[in-house]
TORPA-4810 file (N, C-alpha, C, O; in nm, 3 decimals):
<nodes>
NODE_1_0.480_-0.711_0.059_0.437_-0.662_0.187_0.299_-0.719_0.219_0.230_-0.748_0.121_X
NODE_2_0.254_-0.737_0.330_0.166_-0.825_0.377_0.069_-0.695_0.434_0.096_-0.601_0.509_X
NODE_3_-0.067_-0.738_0.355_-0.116_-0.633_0.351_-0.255_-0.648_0.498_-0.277_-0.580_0.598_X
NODE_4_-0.313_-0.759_0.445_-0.418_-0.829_0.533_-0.418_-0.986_0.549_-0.383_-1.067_0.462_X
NODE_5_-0.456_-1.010_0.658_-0.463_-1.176_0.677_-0.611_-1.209_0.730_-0.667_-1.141_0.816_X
NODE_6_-0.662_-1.312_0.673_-0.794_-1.389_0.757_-0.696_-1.499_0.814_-0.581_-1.535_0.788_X
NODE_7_-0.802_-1.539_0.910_-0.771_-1.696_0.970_-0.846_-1.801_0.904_-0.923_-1.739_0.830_X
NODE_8_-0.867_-1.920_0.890_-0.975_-1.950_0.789_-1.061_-2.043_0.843_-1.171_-2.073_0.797_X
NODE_9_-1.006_-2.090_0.947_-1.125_-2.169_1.050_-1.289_-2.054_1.089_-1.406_-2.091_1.084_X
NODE_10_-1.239_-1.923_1.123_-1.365_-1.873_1.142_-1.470_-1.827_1.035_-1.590_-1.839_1.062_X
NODE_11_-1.426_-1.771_0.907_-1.453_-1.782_0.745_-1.513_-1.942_0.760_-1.632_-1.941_0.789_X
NODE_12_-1.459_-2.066_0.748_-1.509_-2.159_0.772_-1.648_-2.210_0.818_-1.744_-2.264_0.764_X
NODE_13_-1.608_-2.161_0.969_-1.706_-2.184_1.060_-1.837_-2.121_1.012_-1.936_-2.190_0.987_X
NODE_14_-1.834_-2.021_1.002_-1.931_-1.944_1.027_-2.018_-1.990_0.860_-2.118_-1.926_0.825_X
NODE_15_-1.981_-2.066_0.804_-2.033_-2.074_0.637_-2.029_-2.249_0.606_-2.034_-2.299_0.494_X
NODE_16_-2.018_-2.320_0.730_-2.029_-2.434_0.734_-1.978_-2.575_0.618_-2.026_-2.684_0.586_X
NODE_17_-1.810_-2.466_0.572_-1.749_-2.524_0.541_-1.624_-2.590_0.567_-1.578_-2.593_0.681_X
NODE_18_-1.559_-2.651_0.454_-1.394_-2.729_0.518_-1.343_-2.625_0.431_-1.371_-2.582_0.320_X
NODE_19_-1.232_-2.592_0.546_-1.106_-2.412_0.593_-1.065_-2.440_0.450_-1.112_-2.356_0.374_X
NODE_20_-1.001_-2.521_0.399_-0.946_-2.531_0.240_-1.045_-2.511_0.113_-1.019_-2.449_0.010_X
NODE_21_-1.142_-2.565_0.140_-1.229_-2.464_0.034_-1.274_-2.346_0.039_-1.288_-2.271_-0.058_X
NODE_22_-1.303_-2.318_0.170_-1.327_-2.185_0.209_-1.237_-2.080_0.129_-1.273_-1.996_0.047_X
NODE_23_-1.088_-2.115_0.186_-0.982_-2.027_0.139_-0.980_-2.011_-0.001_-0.980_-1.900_-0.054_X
NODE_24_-0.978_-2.136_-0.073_-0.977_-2.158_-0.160_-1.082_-2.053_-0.254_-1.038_-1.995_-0.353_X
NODE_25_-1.209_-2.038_-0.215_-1.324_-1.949_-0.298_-1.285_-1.830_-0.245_-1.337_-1.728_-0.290_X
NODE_26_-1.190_-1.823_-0.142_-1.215_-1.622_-0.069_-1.140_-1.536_-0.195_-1.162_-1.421_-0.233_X
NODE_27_-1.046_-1.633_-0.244_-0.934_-1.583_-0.327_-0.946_-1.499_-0.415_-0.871_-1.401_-0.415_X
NODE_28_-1.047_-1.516_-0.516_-1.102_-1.386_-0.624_-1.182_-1.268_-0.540_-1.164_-1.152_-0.579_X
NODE_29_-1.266_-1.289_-0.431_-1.300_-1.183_-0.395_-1.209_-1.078_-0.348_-1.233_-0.961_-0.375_X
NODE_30_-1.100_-1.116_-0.276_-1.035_-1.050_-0.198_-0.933_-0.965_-0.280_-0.872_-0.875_-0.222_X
NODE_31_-0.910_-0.993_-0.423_-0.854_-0.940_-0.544_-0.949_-0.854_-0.597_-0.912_-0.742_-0.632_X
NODE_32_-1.055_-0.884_-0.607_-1.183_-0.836_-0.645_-1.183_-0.672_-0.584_-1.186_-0.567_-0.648_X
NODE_33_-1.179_-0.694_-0.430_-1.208_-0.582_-0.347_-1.095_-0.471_-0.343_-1.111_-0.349_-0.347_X
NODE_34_-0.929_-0.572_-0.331_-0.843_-0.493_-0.322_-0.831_-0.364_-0.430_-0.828_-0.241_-0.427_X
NODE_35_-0.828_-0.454_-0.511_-0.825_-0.333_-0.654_-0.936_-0.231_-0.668_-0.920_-0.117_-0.711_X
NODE_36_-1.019_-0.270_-0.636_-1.184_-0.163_-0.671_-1.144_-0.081_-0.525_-1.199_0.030_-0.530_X
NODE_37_-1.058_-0.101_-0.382_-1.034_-0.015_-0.323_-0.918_0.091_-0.357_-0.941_0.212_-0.351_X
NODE_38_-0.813_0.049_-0.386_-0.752_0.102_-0.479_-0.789_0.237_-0.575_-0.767_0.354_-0.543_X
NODE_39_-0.869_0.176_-0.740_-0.937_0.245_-0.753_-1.021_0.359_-0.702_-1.032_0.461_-0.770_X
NODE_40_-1.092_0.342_-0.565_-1.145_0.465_-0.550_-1.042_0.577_-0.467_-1.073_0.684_-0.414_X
NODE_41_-0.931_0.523_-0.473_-0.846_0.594_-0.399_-0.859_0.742_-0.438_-0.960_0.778_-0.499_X
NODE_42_-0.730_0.859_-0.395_-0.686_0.980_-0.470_-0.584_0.961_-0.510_-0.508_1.056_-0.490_X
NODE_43_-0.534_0.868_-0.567_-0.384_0.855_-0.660_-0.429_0.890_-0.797_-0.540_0.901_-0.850_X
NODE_44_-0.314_0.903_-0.835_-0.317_0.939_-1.030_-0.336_0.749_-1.068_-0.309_0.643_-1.011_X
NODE_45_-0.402_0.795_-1.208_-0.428_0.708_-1.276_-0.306_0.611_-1.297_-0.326_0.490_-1.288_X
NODE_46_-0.175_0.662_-1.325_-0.106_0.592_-1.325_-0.058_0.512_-1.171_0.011_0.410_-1.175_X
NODE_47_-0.088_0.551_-1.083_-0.040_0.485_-0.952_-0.124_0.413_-0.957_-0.107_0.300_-0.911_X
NODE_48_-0.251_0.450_-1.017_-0.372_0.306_-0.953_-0.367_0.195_-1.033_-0.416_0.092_-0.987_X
NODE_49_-0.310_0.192_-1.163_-0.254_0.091_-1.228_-0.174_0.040_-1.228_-0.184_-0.077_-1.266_X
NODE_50_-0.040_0.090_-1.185_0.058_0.046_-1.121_0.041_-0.058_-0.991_0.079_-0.175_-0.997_X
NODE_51_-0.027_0.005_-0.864_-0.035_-0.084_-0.743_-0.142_-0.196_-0.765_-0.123_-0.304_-0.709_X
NODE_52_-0.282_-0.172_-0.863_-0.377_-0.258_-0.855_-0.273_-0.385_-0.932_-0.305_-0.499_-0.896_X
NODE_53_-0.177_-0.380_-1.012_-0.128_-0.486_-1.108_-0.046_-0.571_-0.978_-0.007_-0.682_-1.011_X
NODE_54_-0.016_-0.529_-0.833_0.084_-0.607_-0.775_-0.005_-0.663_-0.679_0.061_-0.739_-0.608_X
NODE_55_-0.101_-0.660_-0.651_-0.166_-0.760_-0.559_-0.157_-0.926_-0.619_-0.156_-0.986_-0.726_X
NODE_56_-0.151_-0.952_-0.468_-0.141_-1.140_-0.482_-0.175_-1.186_-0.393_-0.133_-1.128_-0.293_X
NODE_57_-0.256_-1.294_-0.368_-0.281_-1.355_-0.245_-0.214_-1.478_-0.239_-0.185_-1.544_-0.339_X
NODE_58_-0.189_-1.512_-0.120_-0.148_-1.633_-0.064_-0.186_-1.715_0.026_-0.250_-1.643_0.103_X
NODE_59_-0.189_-1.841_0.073_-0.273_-1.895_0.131_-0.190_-2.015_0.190_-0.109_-2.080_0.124_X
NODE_60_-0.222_-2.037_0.333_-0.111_-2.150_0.372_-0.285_-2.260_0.426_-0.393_-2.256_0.367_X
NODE_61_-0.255_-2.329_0.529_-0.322_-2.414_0.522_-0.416_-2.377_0.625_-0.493_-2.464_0.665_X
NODE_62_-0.423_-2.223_0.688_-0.528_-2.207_0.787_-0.547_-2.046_0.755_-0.649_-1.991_0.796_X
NODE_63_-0.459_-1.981_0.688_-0.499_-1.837_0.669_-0.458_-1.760_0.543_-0.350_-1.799_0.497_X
NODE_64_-0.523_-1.649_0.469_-0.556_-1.631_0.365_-0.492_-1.505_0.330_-0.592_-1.436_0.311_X
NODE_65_-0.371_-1.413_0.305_-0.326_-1.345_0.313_-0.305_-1.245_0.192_-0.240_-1.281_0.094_X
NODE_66_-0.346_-1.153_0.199_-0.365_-1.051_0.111_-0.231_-0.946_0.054_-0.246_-0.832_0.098_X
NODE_67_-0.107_-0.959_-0.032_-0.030_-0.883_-0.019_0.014_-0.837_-0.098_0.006_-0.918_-0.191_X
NODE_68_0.083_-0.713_-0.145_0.157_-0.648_-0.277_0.298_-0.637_-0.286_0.368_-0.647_-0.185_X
NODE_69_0.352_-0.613_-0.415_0.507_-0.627_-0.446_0.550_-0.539_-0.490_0.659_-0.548_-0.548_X
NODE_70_0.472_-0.398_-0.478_0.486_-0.263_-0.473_0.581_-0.212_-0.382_0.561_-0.228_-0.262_X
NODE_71_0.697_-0.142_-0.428_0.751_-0.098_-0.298_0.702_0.008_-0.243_0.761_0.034_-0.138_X
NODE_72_0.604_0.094_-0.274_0.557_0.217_-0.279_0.460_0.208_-0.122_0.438_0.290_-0.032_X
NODE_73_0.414_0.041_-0.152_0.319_0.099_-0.021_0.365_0.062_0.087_0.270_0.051_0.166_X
NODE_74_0.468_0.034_0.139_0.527_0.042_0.230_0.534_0.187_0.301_0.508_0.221_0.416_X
NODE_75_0.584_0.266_0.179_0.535_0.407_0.231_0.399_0.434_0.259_0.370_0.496_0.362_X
NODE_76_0.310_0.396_0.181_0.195_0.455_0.172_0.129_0.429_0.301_0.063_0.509_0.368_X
NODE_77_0.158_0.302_0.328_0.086_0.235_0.497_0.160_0.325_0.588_0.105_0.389_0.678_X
NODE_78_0.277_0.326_0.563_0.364_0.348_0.718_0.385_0.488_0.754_0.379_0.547_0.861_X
NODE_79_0.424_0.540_0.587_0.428_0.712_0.576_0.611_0.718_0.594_0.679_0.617_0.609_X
NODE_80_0.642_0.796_0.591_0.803_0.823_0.608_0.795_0.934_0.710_0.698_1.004_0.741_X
NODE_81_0.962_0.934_0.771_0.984_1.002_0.880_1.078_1.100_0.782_1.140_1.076_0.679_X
NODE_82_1.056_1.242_0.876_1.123_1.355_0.864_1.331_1.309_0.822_1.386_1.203_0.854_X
NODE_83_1.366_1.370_0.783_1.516_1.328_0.763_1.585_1.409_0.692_1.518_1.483_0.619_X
NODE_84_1.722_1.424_0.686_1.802_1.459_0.619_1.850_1.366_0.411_1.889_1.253_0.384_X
NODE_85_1.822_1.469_0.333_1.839_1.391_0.218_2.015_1.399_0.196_2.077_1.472_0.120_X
NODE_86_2.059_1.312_0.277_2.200_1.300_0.245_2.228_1.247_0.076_2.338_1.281_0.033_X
NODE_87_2.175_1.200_0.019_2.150_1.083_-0.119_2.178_1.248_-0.216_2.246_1.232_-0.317_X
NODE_88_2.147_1.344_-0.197_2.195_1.483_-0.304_2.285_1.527_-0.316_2.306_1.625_-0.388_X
NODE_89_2.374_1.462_-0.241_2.516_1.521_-0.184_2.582_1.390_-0.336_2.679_1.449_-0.384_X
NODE_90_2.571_1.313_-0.380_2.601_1.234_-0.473_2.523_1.294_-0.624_2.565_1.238_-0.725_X
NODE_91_2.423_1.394_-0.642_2.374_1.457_-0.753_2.493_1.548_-0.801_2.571_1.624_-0.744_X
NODE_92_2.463_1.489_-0.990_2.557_1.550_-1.016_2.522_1.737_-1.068_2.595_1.833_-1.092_X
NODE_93_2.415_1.721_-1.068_2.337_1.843_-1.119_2.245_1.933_-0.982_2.221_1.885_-0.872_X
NODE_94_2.214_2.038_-1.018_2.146_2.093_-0.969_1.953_2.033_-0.922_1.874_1.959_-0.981_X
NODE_95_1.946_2.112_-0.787_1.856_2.030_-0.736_1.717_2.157_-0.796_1.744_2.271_-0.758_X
NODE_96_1.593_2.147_-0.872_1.501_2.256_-0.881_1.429_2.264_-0.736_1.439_2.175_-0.651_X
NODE_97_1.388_2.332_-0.727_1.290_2.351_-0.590_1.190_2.456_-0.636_1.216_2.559_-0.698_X
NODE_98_1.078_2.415_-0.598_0.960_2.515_-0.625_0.925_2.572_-0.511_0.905_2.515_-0.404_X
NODE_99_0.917_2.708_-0.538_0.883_2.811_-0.387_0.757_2.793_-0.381_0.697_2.703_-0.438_X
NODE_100_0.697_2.900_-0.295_0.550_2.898_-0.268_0.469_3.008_-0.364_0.347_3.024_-0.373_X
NODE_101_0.595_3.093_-0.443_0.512_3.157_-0.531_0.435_3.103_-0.619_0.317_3.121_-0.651_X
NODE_102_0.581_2.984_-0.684_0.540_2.921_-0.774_0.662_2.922_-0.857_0.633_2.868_-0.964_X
NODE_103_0.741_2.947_-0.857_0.911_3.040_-0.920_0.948_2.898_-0.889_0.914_2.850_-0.781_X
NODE_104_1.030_2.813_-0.993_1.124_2.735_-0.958_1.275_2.782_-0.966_1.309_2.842_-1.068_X
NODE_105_1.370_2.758_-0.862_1.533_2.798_-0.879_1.596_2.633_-0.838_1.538_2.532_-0.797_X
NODE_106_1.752_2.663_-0.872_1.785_2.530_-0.851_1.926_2.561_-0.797_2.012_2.639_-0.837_X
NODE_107_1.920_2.463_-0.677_2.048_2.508_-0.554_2.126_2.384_-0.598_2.097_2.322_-0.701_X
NODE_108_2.226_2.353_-0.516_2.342_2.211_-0.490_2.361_2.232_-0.375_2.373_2.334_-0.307_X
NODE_109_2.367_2.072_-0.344_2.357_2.036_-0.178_2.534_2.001_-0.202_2.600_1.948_-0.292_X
NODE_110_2.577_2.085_-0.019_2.740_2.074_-0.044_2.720_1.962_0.096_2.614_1.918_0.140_X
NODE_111_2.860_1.935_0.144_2.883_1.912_0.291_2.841_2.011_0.383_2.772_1.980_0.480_X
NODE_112_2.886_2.164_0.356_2.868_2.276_0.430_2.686_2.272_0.495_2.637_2.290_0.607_X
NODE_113_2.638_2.246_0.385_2.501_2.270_0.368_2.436_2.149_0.491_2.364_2.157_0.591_X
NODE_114_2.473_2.096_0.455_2.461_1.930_0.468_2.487_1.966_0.684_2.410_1.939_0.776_X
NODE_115_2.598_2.019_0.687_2.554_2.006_0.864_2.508_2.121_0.891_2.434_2.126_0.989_X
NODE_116_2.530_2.235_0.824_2.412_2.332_0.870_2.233_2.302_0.910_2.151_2.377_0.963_X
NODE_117_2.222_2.159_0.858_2.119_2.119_0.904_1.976_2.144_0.742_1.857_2.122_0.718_X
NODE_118_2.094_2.199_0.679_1.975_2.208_0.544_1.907_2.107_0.461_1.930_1.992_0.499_X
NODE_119_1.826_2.120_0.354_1.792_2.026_0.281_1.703_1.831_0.368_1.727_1.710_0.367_X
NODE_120_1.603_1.926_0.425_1.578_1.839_0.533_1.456_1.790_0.467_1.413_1.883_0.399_X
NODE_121_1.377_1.684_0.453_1.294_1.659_0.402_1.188_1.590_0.488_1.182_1.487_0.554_X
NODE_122_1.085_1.718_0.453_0.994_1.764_0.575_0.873_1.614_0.597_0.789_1.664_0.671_X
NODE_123_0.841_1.515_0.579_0.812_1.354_0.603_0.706_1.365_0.511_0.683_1.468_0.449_X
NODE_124_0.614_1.218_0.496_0.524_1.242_0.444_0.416_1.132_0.535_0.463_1.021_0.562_X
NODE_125_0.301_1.158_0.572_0.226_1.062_0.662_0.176_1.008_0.642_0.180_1.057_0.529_X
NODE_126_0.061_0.873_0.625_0.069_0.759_0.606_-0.051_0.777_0.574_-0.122_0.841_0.652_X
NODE_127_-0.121_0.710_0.416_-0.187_0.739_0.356_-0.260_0.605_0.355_-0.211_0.510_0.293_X
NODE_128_-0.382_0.594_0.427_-0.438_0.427_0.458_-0.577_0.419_0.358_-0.699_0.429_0.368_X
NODE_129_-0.458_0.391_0.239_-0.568_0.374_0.074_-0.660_0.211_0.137_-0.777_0.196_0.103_X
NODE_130_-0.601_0.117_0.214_-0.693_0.002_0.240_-0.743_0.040_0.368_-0.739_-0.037_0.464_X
NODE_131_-0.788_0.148_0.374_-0.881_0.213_0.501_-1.009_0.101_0.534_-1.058_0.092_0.421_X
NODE_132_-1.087_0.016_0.618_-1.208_-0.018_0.642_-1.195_-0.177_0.531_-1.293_-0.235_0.482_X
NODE_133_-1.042_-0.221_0.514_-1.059_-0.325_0.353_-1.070_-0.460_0.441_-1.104_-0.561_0.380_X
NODE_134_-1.048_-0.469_0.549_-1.032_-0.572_0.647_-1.236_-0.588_0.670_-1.290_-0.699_0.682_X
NODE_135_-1.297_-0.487_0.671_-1.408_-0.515_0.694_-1.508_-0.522_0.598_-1.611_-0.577_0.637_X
NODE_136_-1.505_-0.481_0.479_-1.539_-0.477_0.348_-1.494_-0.623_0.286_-1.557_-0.716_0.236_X
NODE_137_-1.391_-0.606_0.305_-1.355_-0.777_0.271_-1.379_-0.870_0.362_-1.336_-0.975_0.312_X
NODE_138_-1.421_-0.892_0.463_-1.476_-1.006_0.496_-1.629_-1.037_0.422_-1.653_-1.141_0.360_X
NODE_139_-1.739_-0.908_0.444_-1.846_-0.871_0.391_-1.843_-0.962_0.237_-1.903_-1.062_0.199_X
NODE_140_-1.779_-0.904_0.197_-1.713_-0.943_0.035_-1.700_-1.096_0.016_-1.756_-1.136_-0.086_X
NODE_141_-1.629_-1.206_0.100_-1.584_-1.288_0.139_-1.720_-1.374_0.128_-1.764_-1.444_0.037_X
NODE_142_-1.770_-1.339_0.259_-1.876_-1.410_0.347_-1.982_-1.413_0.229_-2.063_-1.505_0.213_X
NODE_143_-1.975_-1.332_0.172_-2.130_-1.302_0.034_-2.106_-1.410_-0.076_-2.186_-1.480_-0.137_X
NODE_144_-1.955_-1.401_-0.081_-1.904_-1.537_-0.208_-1.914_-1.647_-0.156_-1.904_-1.726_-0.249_X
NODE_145_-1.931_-1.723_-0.027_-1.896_-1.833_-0.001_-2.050_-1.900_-0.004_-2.098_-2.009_-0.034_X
NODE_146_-2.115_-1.738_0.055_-2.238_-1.819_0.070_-2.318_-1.843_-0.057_-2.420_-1.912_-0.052_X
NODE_147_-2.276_-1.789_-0.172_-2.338_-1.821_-0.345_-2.288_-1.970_-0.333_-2.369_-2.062_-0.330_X
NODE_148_-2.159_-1.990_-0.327_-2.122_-2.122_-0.308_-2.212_-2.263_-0.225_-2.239_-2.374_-0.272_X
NODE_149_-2.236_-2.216_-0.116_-2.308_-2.276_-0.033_-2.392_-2.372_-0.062_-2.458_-2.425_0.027_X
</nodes>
Protein backbone atom coordinates (compact mmCIF):
# COMPACT_ATOMS: atom_id res chain seq x y z
CA UNK A 1 0.00 0.00 0.00
CA UNK A 2 1.31 3.31 -0.97
CA UNK A 3 1.75 5.18 1.86
CA UNK A 4 3.47 8.67 0.79
CA UNK A 5 5.00 10.04 -2.38
CA UNK A 6 7.56 13.06 -3.00
CA UNK A 7 8.08 14.38 -6.46
CA UNK A 8 11.78 14.72 -6.79
CA UNK A 9 12.38 17.63 -9.03
CA UNK A 10 11.26 19.96 -6.08
CA UNK A 11 13.50 17.92 -3.23
CA UNK A 12 15.96 18.59 -6.08
CA UNK A 13 15.45 21.98 -6.72
CA UNK A 14 15.33 23.38 -3.72
CA UNK A 15 18.97 21.53 -2.57
CA UNK A 16 20.59 22.22 -5.85
CA UNK A 17 20.83 18.86 -6.90
CA UNK A 18 20.37 16.13 -9.92
CA UNK A 19 16.47 14.46 -8.99
CA UNK A 20 18.45 10.91 -9.04
CA UNK A 21 20.73 11.60 -6.39
CA UNK A 22 18.49 13.45 -4.56
CA UNK A 23 16.12 10.40 -4.47
CA UNK A 24 18.66 8.37 -4.19
CA UNK A 25 19.99 9.96 -0.45
CA UNK A 26 16.07 10.64 0.64
CA UNK A 27 15.88 6.82 0.90
CA UNK A 28 17.28 6.01 4.49
CA UNK A 29 15.72 8.99 5.91
CA UNK A 30 12.36 8.33 4.94
CA UNK A 31 12.77 4.65 6.57
CA UNK A 32 14.45 6.37 9.25
CA UNK A 33 11.25 8.52 10.04
CA UNK A 34 8.65 5.98 9.06
CA UNK A 35 9.52 3.58 11.72
CA UNK A 36 10.45 6.08 14.66
CA UNK A 37 6.71 7.29 13.65
CA UNK A 38 5.43 4.13 14.06
CA UNK A 39 7.13 3.62 17.19
CA UNK A 40 5.66 6.48 18.91
CA UNK A 41 2.42 5.28 17.98
CA UNK A 42 -0.38 3.54 20.64
CA UNK A 43 -0.07 0.05 19.22
CA UNK A 44 1.24 -2.95 21.24
CA UNK A 45 4.69 -3.75 20.99
CA UNK A 46 4.02 -6.44 18.92
CA UNK A 47 2.13 -4.38 16.13
CA UNK A 48 4.98 -1.91 16.15
CA UNK A 49 7.31 -4.59 15.18
CA UNK A 50 5.33 -6.17 13.01
CA UNK A 51 4.39 -2.90 10.70
CA UNK A 52 7.91 -1.10 11.29
CA UNK A 53 9.50 -4.60 9.56
CA UNK A 54 7.18 -3.90 6.22
CA UNK A 55 8.15 -0.57 5.13
CA UNK A 56 9.91 -0.16 1.68
CA UNK A 57 10.57 2.52 -0.46
CA UNK A 58 10.52 2.80 -4.03
CA UNK A 59 11.65 5.09 -6.43
CA UNK A 60 10.95 5.57 -10.20
CA UNK A 61 12.80 8.19 -12.04
CA UNK A 62 11.03 11.46 -10.71
CA UNK A 63 9.30 10.38 -7.39
CA UNK A 64 10.12 8.71 -4.18
CA UNK A 65 7.46 6.61 -2.68
CA UNK A 66 7.05 5.48 0.70
CA UNK A 67 5.02 2.10 1.17
CA UNK A 68 4.11 -1.07 3.37
CA UNK A 69 3.15 -4.80 2.80
CA UNK A 70 1.18 -4.89 5.87
CA UNK A 71 -2.26 -5.69 5.26
CA UNK A 72 -3.29 -4.19 8.48
CA UNK A 73 -2.84 -0.68 7.42
CA UNK A 74 -5.06 -0.51 4.97
CA UNK A 75 -7.36 -0.63 7.80
CA UNK A 76 -5.53 1.47 9.89
CA UNK A 77 -5.52 4.51 7.17
CA UNK A 78 -8.96 3.93 5.90
CA UNK A 79 -10.71 2.43 9.12
CA UNK A 80 -13.54 -0.15 8.25
CA UNK A 81 -17.19 0.32 7.68
CA UNK A 82 -20.00 -0.88 9.93
CA UNK A 83 -21.30 -4.45 8.49
CA UNK A 84 -22.75 -7.56 8.94
CA UNK A 85 -20.16 -10.53 10.03
CA UNK A 86 -21.65 -12.99 7.66
CA UNK A 87 -17.90 -15.04 7.79
CA UNK A 88 -19.52 -16.69 11.57
CA UNK A 89 -22.13 -18.26 9.95
CA UNK A 90 -19.11 -20.78 8.62
CA UNK A 91 -17.65 -21.03 12.60
CA UNK A 92 -17.62 -24.18 13.71
CA UNK A 93 -17.68 -23.31 17.41
CA UNK A 94 -19.11 -20.93 19.53
CA UNK A 95 -18.57 -17.21 19.24
CA UNK A 96 -17.26 -15.61 23.17
CA UNK A 97 -18.46 -12.11 23.53
CA UNK A 98 -17.53 -9.94 26.39
CA UNK A 99 -20.36 -7.82 27.99
CA UNK A 100 -19.85 -4.58 29.56
CA UNK A 101 -19.71 -6.12 32.93
CA UNK A 102 -16.97 -7.92 32.03
CA UNK A 103 -18.78 -11.67 32.04
CA UNK A 104 -17.78 -13.44 28.90
CA UNK A 105 -20.78 -15.93 27.30
CA UNK A 106 -20.60 -17.56 23.98
CA UNK A 107 -23.60 -17.49 21.36
CA UNK A 108 -23.68 -19.17 17.49
CA UNK A 109 -24.51 -17.14 14.66
CA UNK A 110 -27.54 -19.07 12.73
CA UNK A 111 -29.26 -17.83 9.35
CA UNK A 112 -32.25 -16.86 11.66
CA UNK A 113 -29.92 -14.56 13.45
CA UNK A 114 -28.21 -13.53 10.50
CA UNK A 115 -31.49 -11.56 8.95
CA UNK A 116 -32.80 -10.54 12.10
CA UNK A 117 -30.15 -8.10 11.52
CA UNK A 118 -27.83 -9.49 14.44
CA UNK A 119 -24.21 -9.87 14.95
CA UNK A 120 -23.41 -6.55 13.27
CA UNK A 121 -20.05 -5.32 13.65
CA UNK A 122 -20.15 -1.95 14.99
CA UNK A 123 -16.83 -0.34 12.41
CA UNK A 124 -13.70 0.73 13.47
CA UNK A 125 -12.32 4.43 12.36
CA UNK A 126 -9.29 5.27 10.89
CA UNK A 127 -6.37 5.48 12.94
CA UNK A 128 -3.73 8.08 11.10
CA UNK A 129 -0.47 6.46 12.95
CA UNK A 130 1.51 8.57 9.81
CA UNK A 131 -0.35 11.68 11.11
CA UNK A 132 1.95 15.09 10.06
CA UNK A 133 4.77 12.10 8.30
CA UNK A 134 4.42 13.92 4.93
CA UNK A 135 5.76 17.00 6.78
CA UNK A 136 8.25 15.62 9.17
CA UNK A 137 9.58 13.81 6.37
CA UNK A 138 10.31 16.27 4.08
CA UNK A 139 12.02 18.26 7.20
CA UNK A 140 13.87 14.89 7.65
CA UNK A 141 14.71 14.70 3.92
CA UNK A 142 15.76 18.28 3.28
CA UNK A 143 18.26 18.03 6.60
CA UNK A 144 19.96 14.77 4.87
CA UNK A 145 20.53 16.17 1.58
CA UNK A 146 21.81 19.17 2.84
CA UNK A 147 24.78 17.10 5.10
CA UNK A 148 25.30 15.81 1.64
CA UNK A 149 25.60 19.08 -0.01
Amino acid sequence: MRLKSFYGKSLARSLELKVQSALRQTRPAMLRLARRTVQRSALTTRAKRALKATFFVTSSKSTITLNSSHPIFRLLVEGQKQGQMTWLLKSKRPTPLRLPDGTVIFRTASRASMLRGSWMHPGRPSVDIIHGLREDLLAEVRKALSKLK
